[in-house]
C-alpha positions in Angstrom: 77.2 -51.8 51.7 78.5 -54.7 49.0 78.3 -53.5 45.4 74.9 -55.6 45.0 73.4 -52.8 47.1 74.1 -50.2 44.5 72.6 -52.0 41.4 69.8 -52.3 43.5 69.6 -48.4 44.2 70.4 -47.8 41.1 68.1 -49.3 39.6 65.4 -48.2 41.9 66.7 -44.5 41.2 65.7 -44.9 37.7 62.3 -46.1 38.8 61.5 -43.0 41.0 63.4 -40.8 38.5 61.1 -42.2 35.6 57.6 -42.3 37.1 58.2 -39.3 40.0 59.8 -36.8 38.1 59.8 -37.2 34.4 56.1 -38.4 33.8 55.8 -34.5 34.1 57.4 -33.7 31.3 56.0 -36.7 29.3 52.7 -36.0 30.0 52.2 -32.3 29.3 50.6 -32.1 26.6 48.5 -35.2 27.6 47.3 -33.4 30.1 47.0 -29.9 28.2 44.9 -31.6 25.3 42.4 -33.5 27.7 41.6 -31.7 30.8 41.6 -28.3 29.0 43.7 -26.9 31.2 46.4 -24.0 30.3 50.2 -24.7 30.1 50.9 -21.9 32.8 48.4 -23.5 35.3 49.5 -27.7 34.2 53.5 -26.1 35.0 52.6 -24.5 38.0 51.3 -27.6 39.9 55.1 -29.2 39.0 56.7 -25.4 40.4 54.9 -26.1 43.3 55.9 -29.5 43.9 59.7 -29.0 43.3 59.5 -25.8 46.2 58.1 -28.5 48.4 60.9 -30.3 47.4 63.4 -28.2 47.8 62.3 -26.8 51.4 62.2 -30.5 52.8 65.3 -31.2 51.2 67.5 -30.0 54.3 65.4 -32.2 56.5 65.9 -35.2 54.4 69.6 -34.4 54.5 69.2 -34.0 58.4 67.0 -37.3 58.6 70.1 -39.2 57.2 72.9 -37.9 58.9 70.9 -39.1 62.1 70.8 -42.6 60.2 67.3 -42.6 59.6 68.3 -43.2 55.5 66.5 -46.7 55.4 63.2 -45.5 56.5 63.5 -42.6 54.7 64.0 -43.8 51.0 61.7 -46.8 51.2 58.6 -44.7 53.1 59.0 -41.6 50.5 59.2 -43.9 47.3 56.1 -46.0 48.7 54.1 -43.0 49.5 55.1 -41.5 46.3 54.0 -44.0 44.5 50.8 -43.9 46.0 50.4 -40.0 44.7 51.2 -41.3 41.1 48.9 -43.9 41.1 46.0 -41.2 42.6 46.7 -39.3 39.7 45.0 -41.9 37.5 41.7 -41.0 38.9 42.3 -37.1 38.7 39.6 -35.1 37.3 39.4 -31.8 39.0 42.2 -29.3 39.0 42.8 -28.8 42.8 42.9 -32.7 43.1 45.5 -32.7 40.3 47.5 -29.7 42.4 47.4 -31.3 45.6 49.0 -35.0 44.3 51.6 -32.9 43.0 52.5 -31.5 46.1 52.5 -35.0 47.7 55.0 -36.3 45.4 57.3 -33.0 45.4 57.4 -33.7 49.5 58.4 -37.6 48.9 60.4 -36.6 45.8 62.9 -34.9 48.6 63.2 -38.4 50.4 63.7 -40.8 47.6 65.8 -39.0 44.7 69.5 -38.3 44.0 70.4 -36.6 46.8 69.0 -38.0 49.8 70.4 -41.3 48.0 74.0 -39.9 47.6 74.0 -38.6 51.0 73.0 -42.0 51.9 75.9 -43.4 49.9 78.3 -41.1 51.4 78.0 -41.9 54.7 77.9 -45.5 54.6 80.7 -45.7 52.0 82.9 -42.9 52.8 85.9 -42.9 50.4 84.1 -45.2 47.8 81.3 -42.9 47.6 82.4 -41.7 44.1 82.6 -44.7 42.5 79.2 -45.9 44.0 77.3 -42.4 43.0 78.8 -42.9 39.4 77.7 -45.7 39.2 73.7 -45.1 40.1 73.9 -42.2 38.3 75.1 -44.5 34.8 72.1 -46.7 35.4 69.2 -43.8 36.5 70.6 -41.7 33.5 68.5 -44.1 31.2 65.2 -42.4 33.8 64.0 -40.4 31.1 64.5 -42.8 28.4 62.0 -45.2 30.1 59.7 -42.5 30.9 59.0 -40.7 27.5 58.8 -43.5 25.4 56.4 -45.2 28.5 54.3 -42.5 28.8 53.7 -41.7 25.2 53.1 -45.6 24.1 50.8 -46.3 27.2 48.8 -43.6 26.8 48.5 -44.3 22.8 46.6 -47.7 24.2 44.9 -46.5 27.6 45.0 -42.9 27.8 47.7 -40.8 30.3 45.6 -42.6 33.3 47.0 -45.7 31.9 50.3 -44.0 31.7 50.8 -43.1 35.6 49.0 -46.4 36.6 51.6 -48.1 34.8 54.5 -45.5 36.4 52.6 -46.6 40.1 53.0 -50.0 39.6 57.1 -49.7 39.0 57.4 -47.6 41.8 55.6 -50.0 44.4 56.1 -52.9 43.2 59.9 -53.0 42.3 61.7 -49.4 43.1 60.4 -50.2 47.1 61.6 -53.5 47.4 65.1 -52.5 46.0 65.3 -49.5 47.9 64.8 -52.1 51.1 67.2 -54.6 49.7 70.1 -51.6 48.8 69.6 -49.8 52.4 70.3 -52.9 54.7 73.7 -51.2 55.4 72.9 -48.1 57.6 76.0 -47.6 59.4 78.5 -45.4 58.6 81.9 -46.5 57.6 84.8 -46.2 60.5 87.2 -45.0 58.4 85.4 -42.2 57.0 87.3 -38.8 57.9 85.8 -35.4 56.7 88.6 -33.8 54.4 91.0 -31.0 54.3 89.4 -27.6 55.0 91.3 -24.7 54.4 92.7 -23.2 57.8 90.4 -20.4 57.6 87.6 -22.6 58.1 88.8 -25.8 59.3 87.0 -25.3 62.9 83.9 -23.7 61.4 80.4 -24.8 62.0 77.9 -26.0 59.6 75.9 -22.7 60.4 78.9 -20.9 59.3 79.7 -23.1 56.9 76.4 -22.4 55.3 76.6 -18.8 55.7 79.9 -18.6 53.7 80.9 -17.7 50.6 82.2 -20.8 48.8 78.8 -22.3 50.2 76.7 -19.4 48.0 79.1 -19.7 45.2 78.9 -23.3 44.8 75.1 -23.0 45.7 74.5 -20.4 43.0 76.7 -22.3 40.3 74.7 -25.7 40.4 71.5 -23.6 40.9 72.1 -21.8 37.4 72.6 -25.3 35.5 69.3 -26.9 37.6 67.2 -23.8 36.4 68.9 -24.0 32.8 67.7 -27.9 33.1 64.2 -26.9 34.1 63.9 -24.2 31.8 64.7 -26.6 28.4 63.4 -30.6 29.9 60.0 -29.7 31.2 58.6 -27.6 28.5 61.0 -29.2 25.1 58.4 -31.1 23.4 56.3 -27.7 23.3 59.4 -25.9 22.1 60.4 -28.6 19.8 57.0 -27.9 18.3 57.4 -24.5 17.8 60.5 -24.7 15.7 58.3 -26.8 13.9 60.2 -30.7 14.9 58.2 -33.6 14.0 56.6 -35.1 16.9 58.5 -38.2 16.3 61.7 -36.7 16.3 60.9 -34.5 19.1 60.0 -37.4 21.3 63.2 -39.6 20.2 65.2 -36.5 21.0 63.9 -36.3 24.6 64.4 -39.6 25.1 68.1 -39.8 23.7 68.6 -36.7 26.8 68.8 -39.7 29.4 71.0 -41.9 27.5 73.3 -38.8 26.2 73.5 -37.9 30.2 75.1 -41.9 30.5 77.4 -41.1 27.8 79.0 -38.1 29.7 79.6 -39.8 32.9 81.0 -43.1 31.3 83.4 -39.7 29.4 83.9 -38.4 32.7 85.3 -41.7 34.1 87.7 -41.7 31.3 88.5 -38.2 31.6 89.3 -37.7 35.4 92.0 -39.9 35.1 93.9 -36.9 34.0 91.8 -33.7 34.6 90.4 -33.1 38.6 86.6 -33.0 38.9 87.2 -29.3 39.5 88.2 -29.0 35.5 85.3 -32.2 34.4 82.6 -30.0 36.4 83.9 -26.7 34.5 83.5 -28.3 31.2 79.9 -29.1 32.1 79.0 -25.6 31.4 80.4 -25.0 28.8 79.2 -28.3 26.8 75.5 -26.9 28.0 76.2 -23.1 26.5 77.2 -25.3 23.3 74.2 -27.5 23.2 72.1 -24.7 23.9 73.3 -22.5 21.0 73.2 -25.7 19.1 69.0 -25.1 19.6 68.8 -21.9 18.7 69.4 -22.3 15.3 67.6 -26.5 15.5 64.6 -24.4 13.6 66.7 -23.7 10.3 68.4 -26.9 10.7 66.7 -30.1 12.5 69.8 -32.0 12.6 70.9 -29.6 15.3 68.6 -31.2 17.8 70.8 -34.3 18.4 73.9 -31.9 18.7 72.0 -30.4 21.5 70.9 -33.6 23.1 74.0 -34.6 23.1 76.0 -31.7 24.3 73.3 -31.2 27.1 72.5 -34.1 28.0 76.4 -34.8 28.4 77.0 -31.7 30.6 73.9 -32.1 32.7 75.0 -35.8 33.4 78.0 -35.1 34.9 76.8 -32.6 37.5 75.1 -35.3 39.5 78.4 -36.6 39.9 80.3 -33.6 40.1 77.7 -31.8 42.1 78.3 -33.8 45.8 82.1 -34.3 44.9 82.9 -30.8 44.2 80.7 -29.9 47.5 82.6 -32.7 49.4 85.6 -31.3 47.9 85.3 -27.4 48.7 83.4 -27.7 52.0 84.1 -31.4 53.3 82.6 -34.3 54.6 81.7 -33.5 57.9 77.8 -33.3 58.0 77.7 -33.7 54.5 73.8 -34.7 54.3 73.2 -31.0 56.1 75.2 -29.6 53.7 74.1 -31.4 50.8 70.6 -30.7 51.8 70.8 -27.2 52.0 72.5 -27.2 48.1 69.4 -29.3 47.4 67.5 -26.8 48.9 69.2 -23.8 46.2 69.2 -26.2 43.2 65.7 -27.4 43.1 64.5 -24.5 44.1 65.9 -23.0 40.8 64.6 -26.4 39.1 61.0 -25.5 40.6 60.7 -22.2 39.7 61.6 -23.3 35.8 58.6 -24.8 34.5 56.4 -21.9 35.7 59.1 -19.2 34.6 59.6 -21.0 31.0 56.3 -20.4 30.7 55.8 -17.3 31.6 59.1 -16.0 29.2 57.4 -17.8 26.5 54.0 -15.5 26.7 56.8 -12.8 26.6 58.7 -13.6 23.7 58.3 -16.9 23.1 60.6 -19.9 23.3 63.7 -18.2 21.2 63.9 -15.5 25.0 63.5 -18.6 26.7 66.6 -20.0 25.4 68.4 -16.7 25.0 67.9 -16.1 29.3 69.3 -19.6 29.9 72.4 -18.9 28.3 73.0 -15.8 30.1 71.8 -18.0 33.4 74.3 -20.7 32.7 77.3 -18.2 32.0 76.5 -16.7 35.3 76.6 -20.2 36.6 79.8 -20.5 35.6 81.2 -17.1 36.6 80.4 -18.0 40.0 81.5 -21.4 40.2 84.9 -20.1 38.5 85.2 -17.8 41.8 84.3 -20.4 44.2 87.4 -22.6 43.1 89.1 -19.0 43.4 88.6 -18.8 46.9 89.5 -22.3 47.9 92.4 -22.4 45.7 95.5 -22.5 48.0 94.7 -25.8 49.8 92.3 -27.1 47.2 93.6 -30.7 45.8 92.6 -32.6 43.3 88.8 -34.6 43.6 
């Protein structure tokens, strides 16, 4: 796989990202305002997509350990596409739910993680460099995909919006996916790394039933349902604390760019800190940029210290995600492994938008807020422990 290859998946991430995943977010209140739907049934179409996700995720992982990869991320981004593009011509509710759970099955063969597990195999010990790298260029997903969204539909309604989202995802993510995936066998130099003894002739069964596995697994899962829990329902919580919609839509789409900014800090940063310490600090920049919204109400300028803060310490778990799991548990069937984190993380992810919801009939967005910092800490209480466990032969990632 020739560095060509990864601008073209890169590029092709930020396609999927934008019109698969993010036009859910963008759209909301599009769809809240016209089909007169409630904001607890609209969220629980995208819940039910991301489980779908998340339980096919492992499969995915599976699919591309048994080099299948090629097939995979082309067919799921073309079928996926499809879905977005049925969405246009959505007018009942059940219609609306099903497409969702269409493009939360494909979502699990076309984003991040079936695409780093891709990466790893057929790069091996370049796969760092080559997941920072796609991760730089999809960071900017979200800043096509707000500003998209919310102009199209000014001009042709939201129909127009995930027409439009179709077309980018057919016509150019599935061509580059097929140009960036030509390379489907794995490097010959690629060795699975050091294990400490006490599991260095484990199986992925045990493996998966250990306890660095749920540590690490609970960790990332605490940041994904933080994520979840601010991205899908900000522009309503914005609103609330009484943000002009302006502002609240530049601010969502500043999160992608601010995500770009933390990785390019990251490269930078590593060069004297370990991933363990860069994916330590992602927490706590998110507790910061969290508490930097709480008080966002009294002060408005607060929200670009939280997209910045956030956005900076979610960016750098996509990296630091399969590098620390690599890292802790090793190589060896990494797409198994990384599938079943997948399958923890955006679980958490797809439980969010329904359970933001939910907390919000409770006590509003200010309890919404106040239970992701207490999910985030825990997050990193765990994640603290798993490097705990792993600390006599752990070496620097």
């Amino acid at each position: 796989m020739n560095q060509r290859s990864i601008w073209y998946l890169a590029i092709a991430e930020t396609l999927v990202w934008a019109g698969m995943f993010y036009s859910f977010p963008a759209l909301i209140l599009q769809w809240e305002n016209d089909l007169g739907w409630s904001k607890t049934e609209i969220s629980a179409t995208f819940t039910t997509a991301l489980i779908v996700s998340a339980l096919t995720a492992p499969l995915a992982g599976r699919l591309i350990d048994l080099g299948y990869g090629r097939t995979l991320l082309t067919a799921s981004a073309f079928f996926g596409g499809l879905a977005v593009a049925s969405l246009s011509w959505v007018e009942s509710y059940w219609t609306f739910f099903g497409l969702w759970l269409v493009i939360g099955f494909m979502m699990a063969g076309c984003l991040y993680e079936p695409c780093f597990a891709f990466v790893t195999r057929t790069r091996g010990m370049e796969a760092k460099k080559s997941i920072t790298m796609i991760t730089l260029v999809a960071g900017f997903a979200g800043s096509v995909s707000f500003p998209t969204a919310n102009i199209v539909a000014e001009w042709y309604g939201w129909r127009g919006s995930t027409a439009t989202f179709a077309f980018l995802i057919i016509a150019v993510a599935v061509p580059l996916f097929v140009l960036g995936t030509r390379s489907e066998q794995p490097v010959s130099d690629f060795k699975p790394s050091p294990k400490p003894k006490k599991e260095a002739n484990l199986s992925l069964r045990q493996i998966l039933s250990g306890p660095v596995f749920w540590l690490l697994a609970m960790s990332f899962t605490s940041i994904s349902v933080g994520h979840g829990l601010l991205i899908n329902h900000l522009l309503p919580l914005l609103a609330e604390r009484s943000i002009p919609s302006a502002m609240a839509i530049t601010a969502a789409s500043l999160i992608g760019p601010m995500q770009v900014v933390g990785r390019v800090v990251m490269i930078f940063a590593e060069r004297h800190v370990s991933m363990y310490t860069v994916c330590a600090t992602t927490f706590i920049s998110m507790l910061l940029g969290i508490g930097a919204l709480i008080y966002a109400g009294a002060r408005q300028e607060l929200v670009f210290l939280f997209v910045i803060l956030h956005g900076a310490g979610y960016g750098v778990t996509s990296i630091t995600r399969p590098v620390v799991t690599a890292g802790l548990l090793g190589k060896e069937n990494f797409g198994a492994i990384s599938g079943a984190i997948a399958l923890c993380f955006m679980s958490g992810f797809a439980l969010s938008p329904l359970l933001a919801a939910k907390i919000w009939e409770w006590g509003g967005y200010d309890l919404v807020l106040k239970i992701i910092c207490i999910t985030v800490f825990v997050g990193l209480l765990s994640y603290l422990m798993a490097l705990w466990r792993t600390r006599p032969s752990t070496t620097p990632v």
